[in-house]
SELUM-895271 format. One record per residue (C-alpha): residue in three letters; x, y, z. Coordinates in steps of 0.25 Angstrom, whole numbers, padded with zeros to 4 digits, always signed. Layout:
ALAXYZ
...
END
This chain:
UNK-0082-0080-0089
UNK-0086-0072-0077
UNK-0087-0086-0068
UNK-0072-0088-0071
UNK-0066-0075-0067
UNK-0064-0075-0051
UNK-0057-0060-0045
UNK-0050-0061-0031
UNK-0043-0049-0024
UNK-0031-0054-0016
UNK-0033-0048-0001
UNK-0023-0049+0012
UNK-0013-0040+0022
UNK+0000-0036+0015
UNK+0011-0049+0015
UNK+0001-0060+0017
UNK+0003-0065+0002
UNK-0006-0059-0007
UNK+0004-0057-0018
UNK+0011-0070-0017
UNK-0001-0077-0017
UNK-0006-0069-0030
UNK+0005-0074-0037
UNK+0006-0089-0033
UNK-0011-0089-0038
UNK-0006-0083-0049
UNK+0005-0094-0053
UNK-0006-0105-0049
UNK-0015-0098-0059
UNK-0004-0102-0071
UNK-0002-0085-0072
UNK+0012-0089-0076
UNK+0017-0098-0088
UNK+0025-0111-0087
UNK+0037-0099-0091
UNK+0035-0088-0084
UNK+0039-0085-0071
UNK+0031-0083-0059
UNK+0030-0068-0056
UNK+0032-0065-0039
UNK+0023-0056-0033
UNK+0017-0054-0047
UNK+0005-0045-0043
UNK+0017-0035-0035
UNK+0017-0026-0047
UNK+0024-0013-0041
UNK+0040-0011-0037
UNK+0035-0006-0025
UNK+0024-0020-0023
UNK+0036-0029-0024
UNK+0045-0020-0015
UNK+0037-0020-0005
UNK+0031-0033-0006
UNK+0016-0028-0005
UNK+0004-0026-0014
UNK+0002-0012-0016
UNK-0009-0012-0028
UNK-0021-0021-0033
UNK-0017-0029-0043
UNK-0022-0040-0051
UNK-0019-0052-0059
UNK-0028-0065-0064
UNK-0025-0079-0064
UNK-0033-0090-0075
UNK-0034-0103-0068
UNK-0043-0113-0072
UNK-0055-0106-0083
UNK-0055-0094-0070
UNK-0047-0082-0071
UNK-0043-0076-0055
UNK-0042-0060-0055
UNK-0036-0059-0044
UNK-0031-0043-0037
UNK-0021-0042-0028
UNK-0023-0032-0016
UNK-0011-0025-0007
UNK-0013-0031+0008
UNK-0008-0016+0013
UNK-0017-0008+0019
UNK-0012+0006+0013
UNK-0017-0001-0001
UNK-0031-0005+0003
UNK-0035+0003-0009
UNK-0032-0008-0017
UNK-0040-0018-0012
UNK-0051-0010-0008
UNK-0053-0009-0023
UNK-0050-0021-0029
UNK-0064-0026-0020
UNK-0073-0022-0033
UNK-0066-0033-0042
UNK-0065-0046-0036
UNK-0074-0056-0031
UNK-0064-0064-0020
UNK-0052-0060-0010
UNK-0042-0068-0008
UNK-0039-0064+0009
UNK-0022-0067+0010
UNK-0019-0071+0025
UNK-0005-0073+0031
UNK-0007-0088+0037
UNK+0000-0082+0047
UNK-0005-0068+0051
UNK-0021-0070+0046
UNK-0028-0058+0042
UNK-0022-0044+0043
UNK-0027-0030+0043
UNK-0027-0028+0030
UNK-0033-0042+0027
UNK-0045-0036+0035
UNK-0046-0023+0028
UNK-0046-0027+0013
UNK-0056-0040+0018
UNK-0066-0032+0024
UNK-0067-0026+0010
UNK-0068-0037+0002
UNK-0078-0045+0011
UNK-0086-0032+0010
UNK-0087-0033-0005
UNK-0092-0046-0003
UNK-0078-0053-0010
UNK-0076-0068-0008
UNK-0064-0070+0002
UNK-0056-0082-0001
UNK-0045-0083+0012
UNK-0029-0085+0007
UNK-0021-0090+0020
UNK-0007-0087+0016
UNK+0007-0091+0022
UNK+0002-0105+0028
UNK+0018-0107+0027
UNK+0022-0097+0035
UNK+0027-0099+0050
UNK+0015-0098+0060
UNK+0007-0099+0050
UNK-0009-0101+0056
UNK-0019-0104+0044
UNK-0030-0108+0053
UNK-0029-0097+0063
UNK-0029-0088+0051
UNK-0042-0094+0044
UNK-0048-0090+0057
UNK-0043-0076+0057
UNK-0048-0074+0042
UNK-0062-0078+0047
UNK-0063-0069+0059
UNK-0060-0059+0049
UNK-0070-0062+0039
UNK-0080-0063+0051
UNK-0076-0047+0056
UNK-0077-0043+0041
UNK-0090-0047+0042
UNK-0090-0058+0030
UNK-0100-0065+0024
UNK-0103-0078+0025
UNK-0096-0081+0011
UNK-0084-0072+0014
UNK-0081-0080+0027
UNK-0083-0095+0020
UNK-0069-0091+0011
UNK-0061-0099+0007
UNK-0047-0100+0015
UNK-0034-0106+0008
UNK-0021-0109+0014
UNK-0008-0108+0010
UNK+0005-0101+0006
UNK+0005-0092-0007
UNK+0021-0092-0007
UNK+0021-0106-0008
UNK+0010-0108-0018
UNK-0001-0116-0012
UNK-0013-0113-0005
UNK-0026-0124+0001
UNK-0038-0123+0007
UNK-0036-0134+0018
UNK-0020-0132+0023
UNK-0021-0145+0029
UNK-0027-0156+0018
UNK-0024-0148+0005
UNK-0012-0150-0003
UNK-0003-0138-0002
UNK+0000-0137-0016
UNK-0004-0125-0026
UNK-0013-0112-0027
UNK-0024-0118-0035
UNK-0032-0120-0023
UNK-0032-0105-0021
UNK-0036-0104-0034
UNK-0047-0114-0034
UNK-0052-0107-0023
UNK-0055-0093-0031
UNK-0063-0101-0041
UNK-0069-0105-0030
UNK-0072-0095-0020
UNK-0074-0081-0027
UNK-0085-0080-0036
UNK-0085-0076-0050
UNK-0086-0062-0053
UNK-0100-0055-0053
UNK-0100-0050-0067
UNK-0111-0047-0075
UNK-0106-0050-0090
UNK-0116-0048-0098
UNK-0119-0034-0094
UNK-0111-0021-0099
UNK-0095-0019-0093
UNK-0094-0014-0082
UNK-0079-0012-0073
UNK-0075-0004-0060
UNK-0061+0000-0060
UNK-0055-0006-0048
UNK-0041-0004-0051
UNK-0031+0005-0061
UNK-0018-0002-0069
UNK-0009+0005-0078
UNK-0005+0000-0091
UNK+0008+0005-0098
UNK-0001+0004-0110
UNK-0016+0008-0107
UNK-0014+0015-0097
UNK-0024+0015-0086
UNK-0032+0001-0085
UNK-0045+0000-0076
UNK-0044-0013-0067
UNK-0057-0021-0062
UNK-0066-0031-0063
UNK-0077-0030-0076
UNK-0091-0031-0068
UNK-0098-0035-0080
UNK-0097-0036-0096
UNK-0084-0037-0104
UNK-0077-0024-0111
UNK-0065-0027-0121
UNK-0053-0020-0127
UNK-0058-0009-0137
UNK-0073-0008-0128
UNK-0077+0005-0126
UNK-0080+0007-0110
UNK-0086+0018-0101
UNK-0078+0024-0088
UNK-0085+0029-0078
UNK-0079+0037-0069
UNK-0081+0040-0054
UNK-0085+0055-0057
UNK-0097+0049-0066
UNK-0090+0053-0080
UNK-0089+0042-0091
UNK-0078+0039-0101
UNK-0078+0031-0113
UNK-0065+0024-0116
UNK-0061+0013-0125
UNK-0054-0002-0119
UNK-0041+0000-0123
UNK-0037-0015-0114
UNK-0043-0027-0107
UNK-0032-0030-0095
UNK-0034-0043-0089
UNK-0024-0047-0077
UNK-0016-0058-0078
UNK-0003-0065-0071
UNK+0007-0055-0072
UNK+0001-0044-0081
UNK-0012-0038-0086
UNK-0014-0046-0098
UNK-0023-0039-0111
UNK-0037-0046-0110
UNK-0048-0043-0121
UNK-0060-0044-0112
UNK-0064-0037-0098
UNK-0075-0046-0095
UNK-0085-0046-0084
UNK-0080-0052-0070
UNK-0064-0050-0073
UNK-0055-0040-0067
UNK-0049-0033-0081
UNK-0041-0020-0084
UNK-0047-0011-0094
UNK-0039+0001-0101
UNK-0044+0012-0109
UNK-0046+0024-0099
UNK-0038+0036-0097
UNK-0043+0039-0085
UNK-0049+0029-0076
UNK-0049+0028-0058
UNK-0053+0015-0049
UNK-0067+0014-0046
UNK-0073+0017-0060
UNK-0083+0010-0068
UNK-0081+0005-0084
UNK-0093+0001-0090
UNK-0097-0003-0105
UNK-0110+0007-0105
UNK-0110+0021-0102
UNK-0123+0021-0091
UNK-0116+0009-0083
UNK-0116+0012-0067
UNK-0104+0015-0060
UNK-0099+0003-0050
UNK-0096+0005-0035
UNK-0079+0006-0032
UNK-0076+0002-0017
UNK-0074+0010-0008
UNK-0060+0013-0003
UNK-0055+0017+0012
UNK-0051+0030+0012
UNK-0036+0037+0013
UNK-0030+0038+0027
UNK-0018+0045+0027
UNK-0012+0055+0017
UNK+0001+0062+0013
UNK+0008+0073+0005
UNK+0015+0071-0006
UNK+0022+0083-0012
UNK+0032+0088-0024
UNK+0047+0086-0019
UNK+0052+0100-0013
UNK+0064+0096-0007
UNK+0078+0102-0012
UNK+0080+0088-0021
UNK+0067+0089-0027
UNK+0067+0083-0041
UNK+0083+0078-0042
UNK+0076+0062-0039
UNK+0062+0061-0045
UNK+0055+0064-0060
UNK+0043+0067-0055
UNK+0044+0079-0045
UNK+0031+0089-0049
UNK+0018+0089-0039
UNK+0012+0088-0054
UNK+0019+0074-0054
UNK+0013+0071-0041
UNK+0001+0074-0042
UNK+0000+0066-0055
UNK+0006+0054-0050
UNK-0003+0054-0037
UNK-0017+0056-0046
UNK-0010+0043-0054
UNK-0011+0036-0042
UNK-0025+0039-0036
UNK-0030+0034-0050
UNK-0025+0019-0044
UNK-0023+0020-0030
UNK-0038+0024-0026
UNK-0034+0024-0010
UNK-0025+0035-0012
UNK-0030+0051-0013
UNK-0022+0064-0018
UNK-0026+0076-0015
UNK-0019+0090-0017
UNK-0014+0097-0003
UNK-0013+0111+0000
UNK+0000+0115-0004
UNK+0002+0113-0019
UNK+0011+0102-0025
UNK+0006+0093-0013
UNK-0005+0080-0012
UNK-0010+0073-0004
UNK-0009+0058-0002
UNK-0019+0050+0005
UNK-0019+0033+0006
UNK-0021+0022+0013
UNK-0009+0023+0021
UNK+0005+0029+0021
UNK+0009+0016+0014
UNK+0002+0017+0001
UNK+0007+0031-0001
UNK+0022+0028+0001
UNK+0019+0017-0009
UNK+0014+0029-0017
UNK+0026+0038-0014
UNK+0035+0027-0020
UNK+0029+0024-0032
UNK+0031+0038-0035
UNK+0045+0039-0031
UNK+0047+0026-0040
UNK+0040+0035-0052
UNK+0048+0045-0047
UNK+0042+0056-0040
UNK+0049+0065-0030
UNK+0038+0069-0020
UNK+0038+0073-0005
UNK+0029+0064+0004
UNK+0022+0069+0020
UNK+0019+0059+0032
UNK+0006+0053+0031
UNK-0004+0059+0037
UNK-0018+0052+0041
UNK-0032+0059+0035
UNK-0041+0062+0045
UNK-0056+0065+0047
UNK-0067+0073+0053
UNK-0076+0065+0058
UNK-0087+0073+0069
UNK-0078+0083+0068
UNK-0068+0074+0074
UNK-0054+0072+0069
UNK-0052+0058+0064
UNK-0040+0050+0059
UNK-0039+0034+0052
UNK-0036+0023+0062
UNK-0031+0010+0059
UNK-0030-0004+0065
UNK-0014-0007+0067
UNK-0010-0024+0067
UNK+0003-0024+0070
UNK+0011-0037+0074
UNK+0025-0037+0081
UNK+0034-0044+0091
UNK+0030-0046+0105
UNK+0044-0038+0110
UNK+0040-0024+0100
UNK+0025-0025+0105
UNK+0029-0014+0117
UNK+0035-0004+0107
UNK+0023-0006+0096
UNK+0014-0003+0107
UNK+0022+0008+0110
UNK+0022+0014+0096
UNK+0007+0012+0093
UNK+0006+0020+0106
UNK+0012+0031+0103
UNK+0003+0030+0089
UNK-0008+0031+0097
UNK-0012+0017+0093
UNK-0024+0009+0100
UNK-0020-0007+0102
UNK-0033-0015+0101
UNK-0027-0029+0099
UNK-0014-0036+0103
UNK-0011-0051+0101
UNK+0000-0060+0098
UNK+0004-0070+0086
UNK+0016-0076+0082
UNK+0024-0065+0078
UNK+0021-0058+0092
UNK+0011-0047+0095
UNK+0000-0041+0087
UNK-0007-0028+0089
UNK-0020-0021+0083
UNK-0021-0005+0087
UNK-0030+0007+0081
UNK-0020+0017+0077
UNK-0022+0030+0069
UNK-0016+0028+0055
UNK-0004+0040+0060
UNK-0001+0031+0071
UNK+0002+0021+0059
UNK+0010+0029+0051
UNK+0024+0025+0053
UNK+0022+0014+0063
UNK+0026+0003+0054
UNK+0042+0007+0054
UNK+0040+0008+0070
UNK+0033-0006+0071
UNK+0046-0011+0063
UNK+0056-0006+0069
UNK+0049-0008+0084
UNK+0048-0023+0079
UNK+0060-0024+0070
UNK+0053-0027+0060
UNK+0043-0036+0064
UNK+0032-0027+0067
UNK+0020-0030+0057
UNK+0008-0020+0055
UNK-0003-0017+0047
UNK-0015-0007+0048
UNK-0030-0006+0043
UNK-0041+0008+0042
UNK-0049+0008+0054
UNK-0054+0020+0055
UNK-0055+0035+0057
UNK-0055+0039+0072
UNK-0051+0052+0080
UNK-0038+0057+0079
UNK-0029+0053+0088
UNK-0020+0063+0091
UNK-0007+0065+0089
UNK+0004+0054+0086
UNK+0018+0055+0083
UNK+0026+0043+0077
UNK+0039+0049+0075
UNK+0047+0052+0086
UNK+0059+0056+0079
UNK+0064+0070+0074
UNK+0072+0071+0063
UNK+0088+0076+0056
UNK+0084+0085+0047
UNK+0094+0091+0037
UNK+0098+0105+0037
UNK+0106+0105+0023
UNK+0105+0100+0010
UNK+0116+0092+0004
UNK+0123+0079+0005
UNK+0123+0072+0018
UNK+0137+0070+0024
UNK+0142+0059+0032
UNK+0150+0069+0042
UNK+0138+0076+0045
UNK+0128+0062+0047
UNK+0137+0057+0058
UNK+0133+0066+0068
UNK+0118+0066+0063
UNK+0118+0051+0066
UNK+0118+0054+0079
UNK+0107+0064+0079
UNK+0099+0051+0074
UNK+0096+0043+0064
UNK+0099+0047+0049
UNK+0092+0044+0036
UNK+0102+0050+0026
UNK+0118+0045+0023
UNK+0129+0053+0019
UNK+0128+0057+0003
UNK+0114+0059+0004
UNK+0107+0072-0001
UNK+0100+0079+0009
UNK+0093+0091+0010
UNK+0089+0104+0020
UNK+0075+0098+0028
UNK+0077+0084+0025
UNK+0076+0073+0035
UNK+0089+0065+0039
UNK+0088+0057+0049
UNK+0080+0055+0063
UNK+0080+0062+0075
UNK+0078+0053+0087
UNK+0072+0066+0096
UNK+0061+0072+0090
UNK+0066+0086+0084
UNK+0070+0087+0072
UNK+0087+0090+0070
UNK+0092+0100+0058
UNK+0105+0092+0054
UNK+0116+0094+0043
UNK+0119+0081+0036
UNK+0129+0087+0026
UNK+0139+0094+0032
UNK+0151+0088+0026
UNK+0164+0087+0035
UNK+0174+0099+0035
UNK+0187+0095+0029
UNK+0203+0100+0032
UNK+0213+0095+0027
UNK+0220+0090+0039
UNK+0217+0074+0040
UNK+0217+0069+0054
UNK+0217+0056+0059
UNK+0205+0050+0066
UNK+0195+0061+0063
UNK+0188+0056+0051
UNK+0174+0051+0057
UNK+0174+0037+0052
UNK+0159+0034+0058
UNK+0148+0028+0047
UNK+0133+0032+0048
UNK+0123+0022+0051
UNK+0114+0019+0038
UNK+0103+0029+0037
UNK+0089+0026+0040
UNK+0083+0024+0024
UNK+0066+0025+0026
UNK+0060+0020+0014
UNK+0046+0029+0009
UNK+0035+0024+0018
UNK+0045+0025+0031
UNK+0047+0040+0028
UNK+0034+0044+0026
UNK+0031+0037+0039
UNK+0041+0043+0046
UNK+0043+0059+0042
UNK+0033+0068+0050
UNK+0023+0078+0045
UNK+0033+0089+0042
UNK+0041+0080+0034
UNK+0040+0073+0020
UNK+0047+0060+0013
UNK+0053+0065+0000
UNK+0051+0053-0010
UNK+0059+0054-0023
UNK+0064+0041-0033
UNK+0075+0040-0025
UNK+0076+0047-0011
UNK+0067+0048+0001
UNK+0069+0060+0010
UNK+0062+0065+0023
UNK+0061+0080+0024
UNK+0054+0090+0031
UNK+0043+0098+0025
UNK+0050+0110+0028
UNK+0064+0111+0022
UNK+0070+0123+0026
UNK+0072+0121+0043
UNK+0070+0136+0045
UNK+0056+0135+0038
UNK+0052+0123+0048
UNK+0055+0131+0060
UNK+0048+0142+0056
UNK+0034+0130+0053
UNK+0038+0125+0066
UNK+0037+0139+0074
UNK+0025+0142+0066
UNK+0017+0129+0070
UNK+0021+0130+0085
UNK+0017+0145+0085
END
């Protein structure tokens, strides 16, 4: 049984494929009857997955191809969710490495490798997008190899397999130039192949490590991962043993085994598969289940640490409550403990003042994913700029660096350079391809917050980047990325368009008439660096005399409209992001303006 299982975990930098890919293995796999229709981006199981068009959590799915059955997981390709992959290392056997026939290995591709290679997996090389314009398959075998020889692979890992071809249009081949250029079953010949059956023991007790957490409507929570040895049924009576050392006895109440679209009810968990077993109340990521009661605990990988961390806090404002159902710090905190149960890269601690916690990740990313999930659930909650956590180290003060990529136009380079400057960035590389000019620096991860809108708008639009951990070195000092101030409203009401004319050309505004505004809330954007009290809604004085030609006829320009991760990006430390179902608000901590004078007096004094 266990010769005919093979388990692969999908790896690759965000957008080179990995989804679309999974889904045309899938349909080769004859996942779908003669009937039913081909899902898109089947494995994209969350609004915001297919919003955003990226692979926010692990997920996986099976395909039963010739007397084999392929577990395969797919990973996110964004660094922020590193997490993921980092954890689905413990249940495969193979990787399948996505590369852009175009753009080779990225720095996500190197991190999330580097892992696998050092868990000894099998690599099999996916060249993706050999349709696309400049397409340089050859050039990008080369790449993949130099990389496999800094990675330090062994001689195995670097004999992988490389296939070719285009996962939009169906077909991939191991020889681009001889091969016919028809189907996927290539590929999937090629995991038979290449990864080796799981090591599992199957005549010996169950044993399981929980790698991953589900939710069923029905069963509640079900532990995800791959059975290390025997087979455990529905009704078996099975041991949890938890990280503190405690056992707990519980009974199987299901056997999930994942298929095409949906986990389907299997009657057996046995050795070597990658199944999902309910029947705990209670049960986290990196836990053991065992048949016997004196079984030995099994290692979890280990996972990179947080680097930066917010506070999240009950909504305070003057429109608390009127959007959201779930307003209480009680709710919070509930909701944020329910998410560290999944998401073992996030951490929630308690602050000092009460009703706040905070929220440390990977990146400011995978907390504004956070942040939205709740508002969609709908919590109203206050969110604080990112800040980076920092280390003593020889009674040293050190902060997280990170390696920046980025790739843009020849004519915008000047004004990158400028920007990564000013954020104290450090070029190591520069080069050109066909896109125009490439840059690698070392930048501290404040440098990086917020710089992603300035690479768009200084490229307009064409500016990519991505980042990877490097390391903790000393601080290096103070960085300011904002060099704006702010309109800042000095009554509550309804904005009036009388009174937003004149503001407009103070700077630029983010609200338009009819909307509700209140005393300390952010406005619009100071081009000079102060910060400018203004009265949005005053409304106009009538008489009743009617003369000709006085009646301002002038429209406002459209407001500026940040989505989440934007704000939280752009407000300053003595400013917060208001997320509720339906609004998104910048305010000052500090409501009442007479209160922050008095903090900003204090501070100076």
């Amino acid at each position: 049984m266990t010769d005919k299982i093979r388990n692969i975990a999908i790896i690759a930098h965000v957008d080179h494929g990995k989804t679309t890919l999974v889904d045309k293995l899938l349909e080769a796999g004859g996942a779908y009857g003669a009937h039913q229709e081909v899902t898109e981006r089947a494995m994209d199981s969350m609004d915001l997955e297919k919003e955003k068009g990226i692979t926010i959590k692990s997920k996986n799915t099976s395909i039963h191809w010739n007397d084999h059955t392929i577990n395969i997981i797919d990973t996110p390709g964004h660094a922020d969710f590193g997490g993921e992959v980092e954890r689905v290392m413990k249940m495969v056997d193979g990787v399948f490495l996505v590369v852009d026939a175009y753009e080779g290995p990225q720095a996500q591709t190197r991190f999330v490798l580097k892992k696998a290679l050092a868990e000894g997996l099998h690599p099999i090389v996916v060249v993706n997008k050999v349709d696309r314009d400049f397409a340089r398959p050859a050039e990008v075998r080369d790449m993949v190899l130099e990389l496999f020889l800094d990675l330090d692979a062994s001689e195995e890992q670097f004999e992988a397999p490389f296939f070719y071809g285009s996962a939009k249009n169906g077909f991939f081949v191991s020889d681009l130039e001889n091969d016919e250029q028809k189907d996927m079953l290539p590929l999937l010949q090629g995991i038979i192949d290449s990864v080796p059956a799981p090591e599992a023991k199957a005549e010996e007790p169950f044993r399981m490590l929980v790698s991953n957490i589900d939710w069923d409507n029905y069963v509640g929570r079900v532990a995800l991962g791959k059975v290390l040895s025997g087979q455990v049924q529905k009704g078996d009576n099975i041991w949890l043993h938890r990280k503190d050392g405690t056992k707990v006895r519980s009974k199987i109440t299901r056997v999930f085994e994942y298929g095409a679209s949906a986990s389907d009810e299997s009657a057996l968990a046995a050795a070597g598969n990658i199944v999902g077993i309910s029947g705990f109340e209670d049960i986290d990521i990196g836990e053991t289940l065992s048949l016997e009661e004196g079984a030995e605990t099994l290692p979890f990988v280990n996972i990179d640490p947080p680097t930066i961390t917010m506070q999240f806090s009950i909504n305070n404002g003057p429109f608390a409550g009127r959007d959201g159902k779930h307003v209480t710090s009680r709710a919070i905190r509930e909701r944020l403990e329910r998410e560290i149960k999944t998401n073992i890269s996030i951490e929630v601690s308690d602050a000092e003042q009460a009703g706040v916690f905070n929220v440390s990740a990977r990146g400011a990313m995978q907390i504004a994913v956070l942040v939205e999930t709740m508002r969609r659930e709908g919590f109203e909650l206050l969110v604080s700029r990112p800040s980076v956590i920092t280390k003593r180290i020889d009674d040293k003060l050190m902060e997280p660096f990170e390696t920046l990529y980025v790739e843009c136009p020849d004519d915008a380079l000047g004004g990158v350079m400028k920007t990564l400057a000013n954020r104290k960035a450090r070029v190591e590389n520069m080069g050109t391809n066909a896109h125009g000019a490439t840059l690698e620096a070392t930048v501290s991860t404040r440098g990086i917050i917020g710089f992603e809108f300035e690479l768009l708008n200084l490229t307009s639009g064409h500016g990519i980047m991505s980042h990877l951990f490097k390391e903790y070195a000393p601080h290096c000092g103070e960085i300011s990325t904002r060099s704006t101030g702010t309109l800042i409203s000095m009554a509550t009401g309804t904005a009036m368009q009388y009174s937003l004319l004149p503001l407009e050309d103070r700077g630029k505004l983010f609200i338009e008439p009819g909307d509700e505004v209140y005393e300390g809330q952010i406005i619009g954007e100071n081009p000079r660096k102060v910060d400018l009290a203004v009265n949005p809604v005053k409304e106009k004085a009538l008489t009743n005399h009617r003369s000709a030609g006085k009646d301002n006829t002038t429209t406002l320009a459209p407001p500026i409209k940040m989505g989440l991760e934007r704000s939280i990006e752009y407000i300053n430390a003595d400013e917060l992001v208001e997320a509720t179902p339906n609004f998104l608000r910048i305010r000052k901590r500090v409501l009442d303006p007479n209160e922050r004078k008095r903090m900003e007096r204090k501070s100076k004094g």
